[in-house]
Structures are given as C-alpha cells and as structure tokens.
C-alpha positions in Angstrom: 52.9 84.5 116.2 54.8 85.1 112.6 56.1 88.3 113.9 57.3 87.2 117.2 59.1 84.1 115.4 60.6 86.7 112.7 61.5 89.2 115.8 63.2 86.2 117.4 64.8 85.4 114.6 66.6 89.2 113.6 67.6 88.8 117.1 69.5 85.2 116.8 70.8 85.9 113.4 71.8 89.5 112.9 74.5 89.8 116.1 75.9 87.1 114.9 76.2 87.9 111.1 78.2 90.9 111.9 80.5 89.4 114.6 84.3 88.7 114.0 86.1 86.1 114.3 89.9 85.9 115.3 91.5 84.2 111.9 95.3 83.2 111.0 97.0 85.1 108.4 100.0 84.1 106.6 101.8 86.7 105.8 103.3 86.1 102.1 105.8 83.7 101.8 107.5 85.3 104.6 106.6 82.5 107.0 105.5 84.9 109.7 101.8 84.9 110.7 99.4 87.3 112.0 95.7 87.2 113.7 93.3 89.1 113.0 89.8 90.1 113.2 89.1 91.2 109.2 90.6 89.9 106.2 93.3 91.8 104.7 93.7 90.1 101.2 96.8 89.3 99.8 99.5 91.1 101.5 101.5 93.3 99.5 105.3 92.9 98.7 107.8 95.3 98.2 111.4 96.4 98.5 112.6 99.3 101.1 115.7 101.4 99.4 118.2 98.2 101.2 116.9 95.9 99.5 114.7 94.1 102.4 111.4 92.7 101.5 108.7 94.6 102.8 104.8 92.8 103.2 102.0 95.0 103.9 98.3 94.7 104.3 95.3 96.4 105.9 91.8 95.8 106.7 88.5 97.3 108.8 86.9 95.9 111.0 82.7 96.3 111.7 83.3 98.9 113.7 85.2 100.8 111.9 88.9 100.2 113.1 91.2 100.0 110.4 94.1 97.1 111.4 97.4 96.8 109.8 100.7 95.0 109.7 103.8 96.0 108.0 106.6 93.1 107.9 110.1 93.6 106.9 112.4 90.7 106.3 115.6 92.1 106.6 118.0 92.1 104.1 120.7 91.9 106.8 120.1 90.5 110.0 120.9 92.0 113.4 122.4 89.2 116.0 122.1 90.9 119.1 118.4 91.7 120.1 119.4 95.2 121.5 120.8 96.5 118.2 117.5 94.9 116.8 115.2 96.9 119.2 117.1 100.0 118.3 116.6 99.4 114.8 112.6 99.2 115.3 113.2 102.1 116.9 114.3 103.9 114.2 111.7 102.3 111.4 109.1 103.9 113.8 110.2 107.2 113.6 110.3 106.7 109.6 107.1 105.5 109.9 105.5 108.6 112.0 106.3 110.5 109.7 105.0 108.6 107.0 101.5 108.8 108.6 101.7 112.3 109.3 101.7 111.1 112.8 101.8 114.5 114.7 102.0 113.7 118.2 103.1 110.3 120.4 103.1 109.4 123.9 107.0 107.7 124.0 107.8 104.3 123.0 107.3 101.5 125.6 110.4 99.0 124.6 111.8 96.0 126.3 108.6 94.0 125.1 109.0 89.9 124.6 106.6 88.0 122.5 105.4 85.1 124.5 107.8 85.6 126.7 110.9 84.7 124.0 113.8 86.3 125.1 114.9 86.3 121.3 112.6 88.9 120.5 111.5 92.5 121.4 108.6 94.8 121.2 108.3 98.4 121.4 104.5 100.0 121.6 103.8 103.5 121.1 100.4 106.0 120.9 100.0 108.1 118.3 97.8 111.1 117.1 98.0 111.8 113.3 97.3 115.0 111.7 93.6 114.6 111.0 93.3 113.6 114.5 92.9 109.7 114.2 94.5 107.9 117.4 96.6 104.7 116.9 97.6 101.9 119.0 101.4 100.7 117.6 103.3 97.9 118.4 106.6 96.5 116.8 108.4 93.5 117.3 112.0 92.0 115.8 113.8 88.6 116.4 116.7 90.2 114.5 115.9 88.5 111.3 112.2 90.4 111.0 110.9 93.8 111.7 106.7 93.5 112.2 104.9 96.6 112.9 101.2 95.9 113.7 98.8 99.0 114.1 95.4 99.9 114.8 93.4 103.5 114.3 89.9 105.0 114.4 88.6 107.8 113.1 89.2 110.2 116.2 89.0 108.5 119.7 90.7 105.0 119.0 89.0 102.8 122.8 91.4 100.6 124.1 89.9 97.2 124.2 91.2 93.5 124.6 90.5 92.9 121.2 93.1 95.4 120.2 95.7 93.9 122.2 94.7 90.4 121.0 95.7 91.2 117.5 98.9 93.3 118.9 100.2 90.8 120.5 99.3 87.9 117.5 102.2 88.3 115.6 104.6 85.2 115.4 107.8 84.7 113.4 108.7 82.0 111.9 108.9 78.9 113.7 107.1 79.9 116.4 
C-alpha cells in the first residue's frame, strides 16, 4: 500500500512541479508588458546608436525553448503607423543579421494587436546558422518597437503556447 500511495503521489505532484504558468512581465520602466511562460529577470536596458532606450530579456522554458523580447522606446516617434511598420521592418533585418539568421520565410505585415488599428505586427520564420528555427513577431504603436521571439535547438513545433506569448505584448495603456 506505501508504494502505491508514493506511486500515486509522483504522479499528482511531479506534472505539475514542472508545468508553466502564463505570468505578467513589466518590462522596465517602459510601461509596456509582456507574458510569458519563464521568468526572464530583470530586463536589461540599453541605448541603440539614436539614442532610444532599448529593454532586453530572455528566458527557457522546460522544454527547452528559449523566449525573448526586445523593446525599443523610440527616441523619435513615428505618427503614421505605415512609416512605423516600415521601420520594424528595417530593425528586423538589423536584427537577422545580428543572430546570424541565415534563411527566412518573408515577413507577414499588416498585423494589429487586439485588433487596435494604432498598431502593427509583422511575423517572420527564421533559420539561424547553427540551424535553430525561430518564430518572430514585431509590433509598433509608433512610439515603441517590441520584438518578441522564440527558438529551439533545431526543429522549433508550432504550438498555441508560442502564439500565446507572441501575441502578449501590450504597450502602454493598453
């Protein structure tokens, strides 16, 4: 009876000490917000060469996907939302090449976040050069540039929690 009561036990207790939960993240002082599945400590800040404040932070998960969020408060703000998209554009291709990114399917744009027509995504695929597949998606109001990511060592599986945390990003006010 002692081993069937520890056996039931292990089997209560240990899926559930290495689940996930979906937690809100502020992201610095930026007043943005993110949601995400591990904890990515205290996001990092930095300038970019303009001058605009740059938050970073990264975490992985259980099973070995690494998430991460890059947030750029722009030093200038762009007012009209397709200049702004075109802009996100542009950090994305910095950013391939950042991450050795090798090979991508084409960017995806015209994106709103919860349907606000104030804002924009783009989403991409990427392969990097030691063959680790990413999931990228970038969003702007104008006023902020967030790029959220995911990878895996070699095949990256689309699942719903990947587009959960995606599609988590809010700006401020929202």
């Amino acid at each position: 009876m002692k081993s069937f009561c520890l056996f039931l036990a292990a089997f209560i207790v240990l899926p559930h000490s290495y689940s996930q939960s979906l937690k809100k993240y502020t992201i610095n002082t930026s007043g943005c917000s993110v949601y995400l599945f591990c904890d990515p400590g205290n996001f990092e800040r930095t300038y970019s060469e303009d001058s605009s404040i740059v938050y970073t932070g990264e975490c992985k998960t259980a099973d070995s996907l690494t998430y991460g969020i890059i947030c750029v408060q722009l030093k200038e703000p762009v007012e009209k939302i397709q200049p702004a998209e075109d802009l996100v554009v542009y950090y994305l291709d910095y950013l391939k090449k950042t991450f050795d990114i090798v090979s991508a399917v084409g960017y995806g744009k015209g994106n709103m976040l919860n349907s606000n027509t104030n804002t924009r995504g783009v989403i991409d695929y990427w392969k990097d050069k030691s063959g680790d597949e990413w999931k990228v998606k970038a969003w702007t109001n104008g006023k902020f540039i967030a790029v959220l990511y995911v990878y895996a060592s070699g095949t990256l599986n689309e699942t719903e929690k990947i587009n959960v945390f995606l599609n988590s990003f809010r700006f401020p006010g929202m």
